[in-house]
C-alpha positions in Angstrom: 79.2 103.1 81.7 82.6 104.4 81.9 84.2 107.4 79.7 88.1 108.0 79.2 88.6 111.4 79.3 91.3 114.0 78.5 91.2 116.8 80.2 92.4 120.6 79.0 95.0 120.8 81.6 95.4 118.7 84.1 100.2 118.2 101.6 100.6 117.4 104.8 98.7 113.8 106.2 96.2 112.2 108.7 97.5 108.8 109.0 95.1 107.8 111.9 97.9 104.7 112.6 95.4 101.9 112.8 94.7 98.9 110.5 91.7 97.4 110.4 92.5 93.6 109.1 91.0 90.3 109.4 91.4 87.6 112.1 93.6 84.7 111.7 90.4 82.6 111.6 88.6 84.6 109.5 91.2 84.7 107.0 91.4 80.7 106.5 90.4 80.4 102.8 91.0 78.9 100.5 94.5 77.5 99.8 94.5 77.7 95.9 97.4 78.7 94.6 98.2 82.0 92.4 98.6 81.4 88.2 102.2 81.5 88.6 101.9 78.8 91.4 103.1 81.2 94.3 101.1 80.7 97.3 98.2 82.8 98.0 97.3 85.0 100.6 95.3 83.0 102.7 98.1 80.1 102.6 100.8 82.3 103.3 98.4 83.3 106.9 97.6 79.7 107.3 101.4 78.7 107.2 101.7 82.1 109.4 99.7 80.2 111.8 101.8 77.5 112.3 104.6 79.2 112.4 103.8 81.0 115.3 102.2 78.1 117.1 105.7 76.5 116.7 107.6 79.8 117.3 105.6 81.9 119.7 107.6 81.7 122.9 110.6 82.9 120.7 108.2 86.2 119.8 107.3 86.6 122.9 103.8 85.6 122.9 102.2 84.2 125.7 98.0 82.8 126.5 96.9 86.7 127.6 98.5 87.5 123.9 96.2 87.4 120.4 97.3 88.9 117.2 95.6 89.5 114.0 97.2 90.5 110.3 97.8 93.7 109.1 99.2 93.0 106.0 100.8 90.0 103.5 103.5 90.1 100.7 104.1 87.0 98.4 107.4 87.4 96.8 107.7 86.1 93.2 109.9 82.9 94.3 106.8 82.4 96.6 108.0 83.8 100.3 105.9 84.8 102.5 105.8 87.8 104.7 103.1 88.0 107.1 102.7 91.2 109.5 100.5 91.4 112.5 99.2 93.7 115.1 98.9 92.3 118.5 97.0 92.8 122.1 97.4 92.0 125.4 94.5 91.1 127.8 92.7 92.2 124.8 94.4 95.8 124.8 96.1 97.2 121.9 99.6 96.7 122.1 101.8 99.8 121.0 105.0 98.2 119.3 103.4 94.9 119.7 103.4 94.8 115.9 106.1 92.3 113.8 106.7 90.4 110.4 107.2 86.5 110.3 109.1 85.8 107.2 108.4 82.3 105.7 110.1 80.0 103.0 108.2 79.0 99.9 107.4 75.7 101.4 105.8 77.9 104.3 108.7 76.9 106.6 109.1 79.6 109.7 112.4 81.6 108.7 112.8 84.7 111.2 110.9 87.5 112.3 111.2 91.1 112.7 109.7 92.9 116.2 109.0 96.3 116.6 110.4 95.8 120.6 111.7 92.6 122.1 110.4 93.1 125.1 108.0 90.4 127.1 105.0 91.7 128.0 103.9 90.6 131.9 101.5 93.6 133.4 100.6 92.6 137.2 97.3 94.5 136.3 94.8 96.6 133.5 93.3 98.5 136.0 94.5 101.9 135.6 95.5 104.4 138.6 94.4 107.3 136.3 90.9 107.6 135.2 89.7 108.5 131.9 88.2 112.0 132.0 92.0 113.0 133.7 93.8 111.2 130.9 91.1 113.4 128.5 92.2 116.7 130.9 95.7 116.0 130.4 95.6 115.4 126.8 93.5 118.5 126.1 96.2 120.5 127.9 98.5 119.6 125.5 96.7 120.1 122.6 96.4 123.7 123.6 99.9 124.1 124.9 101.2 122.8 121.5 98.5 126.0 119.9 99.8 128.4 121.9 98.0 132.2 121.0 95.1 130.5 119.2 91.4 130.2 121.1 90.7 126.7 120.2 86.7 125.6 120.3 84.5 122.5 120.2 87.9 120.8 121.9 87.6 117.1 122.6 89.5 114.0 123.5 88.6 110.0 123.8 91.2 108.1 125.9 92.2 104.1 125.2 93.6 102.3 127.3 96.5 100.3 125.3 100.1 98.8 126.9 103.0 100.4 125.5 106.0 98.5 124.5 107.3 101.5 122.6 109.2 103.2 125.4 110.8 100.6 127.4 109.9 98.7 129.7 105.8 97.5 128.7 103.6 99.4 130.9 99.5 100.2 131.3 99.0 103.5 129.0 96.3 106.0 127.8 96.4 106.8 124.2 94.9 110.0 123.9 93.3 111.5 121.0 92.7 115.2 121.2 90.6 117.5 118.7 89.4 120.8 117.9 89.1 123.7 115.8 91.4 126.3 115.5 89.8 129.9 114.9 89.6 129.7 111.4 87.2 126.3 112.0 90.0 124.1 110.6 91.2 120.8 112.7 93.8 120.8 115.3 94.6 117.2 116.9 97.5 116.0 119.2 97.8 112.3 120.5 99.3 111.7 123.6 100.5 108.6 125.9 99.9 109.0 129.2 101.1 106.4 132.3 97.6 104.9 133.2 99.6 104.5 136.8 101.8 107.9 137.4 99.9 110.5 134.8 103.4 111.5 133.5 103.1 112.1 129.4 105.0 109.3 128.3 105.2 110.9 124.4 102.5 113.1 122.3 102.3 114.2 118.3 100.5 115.8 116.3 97.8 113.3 114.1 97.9 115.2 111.8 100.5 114.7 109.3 101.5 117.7 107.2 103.2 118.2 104.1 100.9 119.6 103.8 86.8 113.0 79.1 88.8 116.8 79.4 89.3 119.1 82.0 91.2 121.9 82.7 93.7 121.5 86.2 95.2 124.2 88.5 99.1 122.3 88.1 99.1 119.4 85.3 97.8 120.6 82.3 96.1 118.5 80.0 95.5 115.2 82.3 93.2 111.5 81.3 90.4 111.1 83.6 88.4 108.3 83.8 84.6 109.1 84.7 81.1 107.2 85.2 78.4 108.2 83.4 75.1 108.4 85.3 71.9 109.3 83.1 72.6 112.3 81.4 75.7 113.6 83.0 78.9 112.1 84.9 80.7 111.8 87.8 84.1 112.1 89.2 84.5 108.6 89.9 87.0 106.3 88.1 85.3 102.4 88.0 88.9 101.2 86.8 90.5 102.0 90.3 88.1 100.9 92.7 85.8 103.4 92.4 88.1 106.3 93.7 85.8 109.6 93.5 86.9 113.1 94.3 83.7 115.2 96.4 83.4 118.6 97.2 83.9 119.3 101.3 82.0 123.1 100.7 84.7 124.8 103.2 83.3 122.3 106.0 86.0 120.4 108.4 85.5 117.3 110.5 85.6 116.8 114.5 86.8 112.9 114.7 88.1 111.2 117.7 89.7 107.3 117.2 87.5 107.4 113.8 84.5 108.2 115.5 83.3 111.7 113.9 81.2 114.1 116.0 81.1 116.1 112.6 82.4 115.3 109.0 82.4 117.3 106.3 80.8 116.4 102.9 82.1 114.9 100.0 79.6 115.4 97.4 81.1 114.3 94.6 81.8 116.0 91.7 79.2 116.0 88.4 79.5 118.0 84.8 76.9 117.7 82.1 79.3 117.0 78.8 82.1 115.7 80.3 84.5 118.7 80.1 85.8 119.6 83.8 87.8 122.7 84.9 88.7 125.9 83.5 92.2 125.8 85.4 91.6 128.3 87.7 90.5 128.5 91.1 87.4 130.8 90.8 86.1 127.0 89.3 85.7 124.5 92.3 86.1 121.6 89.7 89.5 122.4 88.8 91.0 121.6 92.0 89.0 118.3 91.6 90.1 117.2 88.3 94.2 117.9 89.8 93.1 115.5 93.1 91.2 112.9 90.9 94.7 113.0 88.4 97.1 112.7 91.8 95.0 109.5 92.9 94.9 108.0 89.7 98.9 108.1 89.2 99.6 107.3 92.7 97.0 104.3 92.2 99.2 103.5 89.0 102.3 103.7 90.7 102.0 101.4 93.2 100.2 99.2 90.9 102.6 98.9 88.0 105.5 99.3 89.8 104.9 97.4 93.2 101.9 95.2 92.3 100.0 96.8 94.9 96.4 97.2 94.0 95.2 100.5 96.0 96.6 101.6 99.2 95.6 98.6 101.4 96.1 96.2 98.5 92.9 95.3 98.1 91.9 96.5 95.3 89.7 99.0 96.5 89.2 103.4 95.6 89.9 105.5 98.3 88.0 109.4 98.0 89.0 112.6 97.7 87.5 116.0 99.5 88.3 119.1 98.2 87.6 122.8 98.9 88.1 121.5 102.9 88.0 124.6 105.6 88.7 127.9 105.4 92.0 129.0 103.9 93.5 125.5 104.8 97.0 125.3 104.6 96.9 121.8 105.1 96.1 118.4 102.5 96.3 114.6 105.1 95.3 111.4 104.5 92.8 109.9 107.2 92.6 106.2 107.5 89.4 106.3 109.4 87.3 107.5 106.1 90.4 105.7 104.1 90.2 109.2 102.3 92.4 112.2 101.2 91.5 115.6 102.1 92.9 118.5 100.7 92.7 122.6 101.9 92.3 125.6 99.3 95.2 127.2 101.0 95.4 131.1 102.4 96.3 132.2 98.8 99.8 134.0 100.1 102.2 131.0 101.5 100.2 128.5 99.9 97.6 127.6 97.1 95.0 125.2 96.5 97.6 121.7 98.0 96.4 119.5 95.4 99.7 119.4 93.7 100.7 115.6 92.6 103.4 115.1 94.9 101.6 115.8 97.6 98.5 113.4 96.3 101.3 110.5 96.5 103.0 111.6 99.8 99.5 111.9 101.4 98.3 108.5 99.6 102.0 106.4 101.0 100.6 107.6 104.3 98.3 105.5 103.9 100.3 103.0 102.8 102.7 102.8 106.0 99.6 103.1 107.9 98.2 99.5 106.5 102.0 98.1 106.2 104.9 99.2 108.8 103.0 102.0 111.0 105.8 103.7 111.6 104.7 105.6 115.2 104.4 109.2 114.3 106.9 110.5 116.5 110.9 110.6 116.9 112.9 109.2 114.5 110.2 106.9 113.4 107.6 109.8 112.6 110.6 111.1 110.5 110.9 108.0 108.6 107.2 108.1 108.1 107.4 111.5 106.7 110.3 110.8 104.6 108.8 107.2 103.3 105.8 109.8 102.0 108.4 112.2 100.5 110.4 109.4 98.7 107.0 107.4 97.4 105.4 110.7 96.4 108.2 112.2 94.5 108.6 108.4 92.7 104.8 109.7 91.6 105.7 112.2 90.3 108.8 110.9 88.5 106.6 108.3 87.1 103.6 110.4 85.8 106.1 112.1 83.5 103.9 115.0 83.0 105.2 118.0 81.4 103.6 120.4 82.9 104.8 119.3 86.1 108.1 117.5 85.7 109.9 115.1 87.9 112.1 116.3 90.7 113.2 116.4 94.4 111.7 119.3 95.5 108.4 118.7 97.8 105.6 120.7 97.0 107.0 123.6 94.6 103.7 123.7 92.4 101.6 125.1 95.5 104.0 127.3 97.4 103.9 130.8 96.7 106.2 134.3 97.2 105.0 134.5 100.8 107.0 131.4 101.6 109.7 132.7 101.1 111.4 129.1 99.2 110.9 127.4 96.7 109.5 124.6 98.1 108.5 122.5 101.1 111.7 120.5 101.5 114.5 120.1 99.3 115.7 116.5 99.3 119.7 117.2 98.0 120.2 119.0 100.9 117.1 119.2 103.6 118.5 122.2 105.1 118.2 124.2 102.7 114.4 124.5 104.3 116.2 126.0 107.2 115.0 123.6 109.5 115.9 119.9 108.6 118.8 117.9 109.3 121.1 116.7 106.4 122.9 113.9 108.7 122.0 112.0 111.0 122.6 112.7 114.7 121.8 111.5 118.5 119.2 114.2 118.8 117.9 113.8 115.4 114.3 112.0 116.7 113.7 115.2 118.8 113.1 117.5 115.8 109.7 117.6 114.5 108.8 114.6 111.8 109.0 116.9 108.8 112.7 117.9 109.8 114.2 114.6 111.1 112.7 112.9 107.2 115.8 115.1 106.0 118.2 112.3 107.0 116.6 109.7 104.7 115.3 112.2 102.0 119.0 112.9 102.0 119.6 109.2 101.9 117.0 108.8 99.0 118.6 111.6 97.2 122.3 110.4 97.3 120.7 106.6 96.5 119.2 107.6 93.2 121.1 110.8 92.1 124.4 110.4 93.9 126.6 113.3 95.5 127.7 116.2 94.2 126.7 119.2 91.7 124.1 118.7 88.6 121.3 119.7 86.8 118.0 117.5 86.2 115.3 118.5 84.7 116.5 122.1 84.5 116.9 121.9 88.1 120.2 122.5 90.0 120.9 119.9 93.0 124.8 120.1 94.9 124.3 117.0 97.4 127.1 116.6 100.1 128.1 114.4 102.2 128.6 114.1 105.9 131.8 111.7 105.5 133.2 113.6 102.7 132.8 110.3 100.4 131.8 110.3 96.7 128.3 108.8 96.4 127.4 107.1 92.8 123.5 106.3 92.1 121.6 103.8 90.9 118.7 105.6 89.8 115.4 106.3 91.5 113.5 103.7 89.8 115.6 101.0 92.1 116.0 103.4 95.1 111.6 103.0 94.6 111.6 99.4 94.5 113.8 99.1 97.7 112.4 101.8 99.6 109.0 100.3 99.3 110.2 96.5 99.8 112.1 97.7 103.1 108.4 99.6 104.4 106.4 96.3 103.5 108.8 93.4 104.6 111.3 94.7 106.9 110.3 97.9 109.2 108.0 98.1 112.0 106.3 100.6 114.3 109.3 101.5 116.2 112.3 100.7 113.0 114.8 103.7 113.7 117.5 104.9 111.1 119.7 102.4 112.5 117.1 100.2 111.3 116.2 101.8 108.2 119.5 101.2 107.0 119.8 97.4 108.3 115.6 97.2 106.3 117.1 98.8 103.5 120.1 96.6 103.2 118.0 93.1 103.4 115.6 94.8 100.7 118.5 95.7 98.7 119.6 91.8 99.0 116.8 90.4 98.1 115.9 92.3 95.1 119.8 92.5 94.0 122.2 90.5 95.9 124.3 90.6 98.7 127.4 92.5 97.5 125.7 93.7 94.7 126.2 96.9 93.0 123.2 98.0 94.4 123.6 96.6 98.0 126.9 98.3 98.4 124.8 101.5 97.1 122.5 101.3 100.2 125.5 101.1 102.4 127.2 103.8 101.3 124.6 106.3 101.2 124.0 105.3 104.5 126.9 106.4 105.5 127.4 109.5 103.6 124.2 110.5 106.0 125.7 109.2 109.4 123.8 106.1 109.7 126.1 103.0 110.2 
């Protein structure tokens, strides 16, 4: 049986980019209809079907082509958006992905691409062999972790066809792992010409930020638990099942989601149903603040987006804990569909189980089962920012006194020896130092967690508008790049279009100058073309540099 239970006081991700989704055949159900007579899931990928059977030539899809779904949104008035992955010779297709948009009646509409270029490969046999592709990839892990002596160091090369960068051509995607000399993970993918051996692009995988119970940031907090004979467990049977386990200071060695090592995640038991002292000398508090993070980010997207856990299926996802050795470091890893979080080194950073970061790590996983936004350029930065913007609508939406609402990232776990306040300040990015506040031609070369400034800055000036205030007892002076006077509409509808432009409109490769045009049709759909709210969107835009 199940308990509710309040608790005495209640960054940055791994978003492994790969969705694993059923087969067009497999996925021919039944066609019943919803209660409110939209059409269901399986009719909306059945009328997908015939869409592209009718429409495939336009896409670009030719006989040495298959595609499976990733992902489906029914729209109240019943259209259909159907996103799919796609392969070529039975390779894996990077920015092969798109979205076919259909009519109520299931009639084909239009379709977004990630590229527009036709795939035609003379041959799959690559020039480069594996184990060199492996070489060259573990070369660049270490060159990217320069003056640390990296161990247990290893890579598993796939051949895919990139469509990302040009002109489709034969590719190794390369995933490279190790341990730093602390124990904790290092990784770096890299996409290597199969024919020439010339790095075509690399990042790093992973994605930084970053009854009762008594929590290190949230005060007094609801938990939901699961009684098992005389004691209970961390694990909430009203979202799927979502548990939070202890990792005991272990770390994981995973290539492509095959792990040569993964660390525990025994999850968390207490005798009478009382967790946490809110401290860290107890290893349940930091458990009770990541078991309250997934349970609001869970609620979020659920009451807010009608998205039932983070692939929309209704199902928990986990939490680890106590993960390495002074880990300055909290990711999301789609291949245990789990969120992990480090203790932190005590002097820039504590324990990263702060709620924001729960969400931002959470939406990674989110983008990673909807748009994929490739982790790198100015794609990787709208990845990063997506997980900044859904996080801090978390956090907005837990409303918890203890840890009020506002646009800073991370401010509950950063400490003196930072030297800021917080991880990114979305008014104006640069006050980190690093990120860019407008948009610029050499934006996408910045590291992911500096080029998000653009659209945090956009997400900002969308909700809050320009200018000096104070919310929350925090101060925020926005500016903008054109000089213009930006006027918000309020986060709760910046939310509801960021996330309808990540699930409907963007793809793998969508750049700002795409962002904006996914934006703008997001904005249109939920509000009108003209509207108050669509002329919002385009302003802010602008006041960043995107046009």
């Amino acid at each position: 049986m199940s308990r509710t239970r309040h608790i005495r006081g209640s960054r940055l991700a791994t978003a492994c980019i790969a969705a694993t989704t059923a087969t067009l055949l497999a996925a021919a159900l039944s066609p019943a209809a919803h209660a409110d007579n939209r059409p269901t899931r399986a009719t909306a990928i059945d009328n997908a079907a015939s869409a592209l059977a009718q429409h495939g030539a336009s896409l670009g899809l030719t006989s040495a082509e298959h595609v499976t779904v990733r992902d489906v949104i029914v729209d109240k008035d019943g259209t259909q958006h159907v996103r799919y992955d796609r392969t070529y010779r039975h390779l894996p297709v990077l920015g092969g992905d798109f979205v076919v948009h259909l009519a109520r009646d299931g009639a084909y509409r239009s379709a977004d691409r990630a590229t527009g270029n036709r795939i035609s490969l003379a041959s799959v046999t690559p020039r480069l062999p594996a184990p060199k592709a492996a070489d060259l990839a573990v070369n660049a892990l270490r060159a990217a972790n320069l003056g640390d002596r990296l161990k247990q160091v290893q890579a598993k090369p796939e051949l895919v066809v990139d469509a990302l960068h040009g002109t489709p051509k034969l590719a190794w995607r390369t995933n490279a792992v190790g341990q730093d000399s602390l124990g904790n993970p290092v990784a770096r993918t890299v996409i290597t010409d199969a024919g020439t051996g010339a790095q075509i692009d690399a990042w790093d995988s992973i994605e930084t930020a970053t009854g009762d119970g008594l929590s290190l940031y949230g005060g007094t907090v609801p938990l939901e638990t699961t009684q098992s004979g005389s004691s209970y467990q961390l694990k909430d049977p009203t979202r799927g099942n979502t548990y939070t386990g202890d990792a005991a200071n272990k770390t994981d060695l995973c290539i492509f989601g095959i792990c040569f090592v993964r660390a525990p995640s025994t999850v968390f038991t207490d005798t009478d149903n009382h967790w946490g002292t809110g401290t860290t000398a107890d290893r349940a508090s930091a458990a009770v603040d990541a078991q309250y993070g997934t349970n609001e980010t869970w609620d979020y997207y659920k009451n807010v987006h009608g998205r039932t856990g983070i692939a929309g299926d209704g199902k928990g996802s986990y939490n680890r804990v106590h993960y390495g050795n002074n880990y300055n470091n909290a990711f999301w890893d789609d291949s245990c569909f789990c969120m992990t979080y480090g203790d932190g080194d005590g002097n820039v950073f504590g324990p990263l189980v702060a709620l924001d970061v729960a969400g931002h790590e959470m939406s990674h996983g989110v983008t990673s089962k909807t748009a994929a936004l490739t982790y790198s350029g100015e794609s990787g930065g709208l990845n990063e920012a997506t997980s900044d913007i859904l996080g801090t609508m978390v956090e907005w939406y837990a409303n918890n006194p203890s840890d009020p609402g506002d646009y800073l990232i991370g401010e509950k776990i950063v400490r003196p020896g930072f030297g800021k306040a917080a991880l990114r300040f979305m008014d104006k990015p640069s006050k980190d130092g690093s990120s860019a506040d407008y948009w610029s031609s050499t934006v996408g070369n910045l590291d992911v967690h500096y080029s998000s400034g653009v659209a945090n800055h956009f997400a900002y000036l969308l909700a809050e508008g320009s200018g000096p205030k104070t919310i929350n007892g925090v101060s925020y002076d926005s500016p903008t790049y054109n000089g213009s006077t930006v006027t918000g509409i309020g986060r709760d509808k910046l939310g509801k279009i960021w996330y309808r432009a990540l699930t409907v409109y963007m793809t793998s490769s969508t750049k700002y100058a795409g962002a904006r045009t996914a934006t703008l049709n997001a904005a249109k759909d939920l509000y009108g073309a003209g509207s108050t709210e669509y002329n919002a969107v385009a302003a802010a835009w602008s006041a960043v540099n995107v046009n």
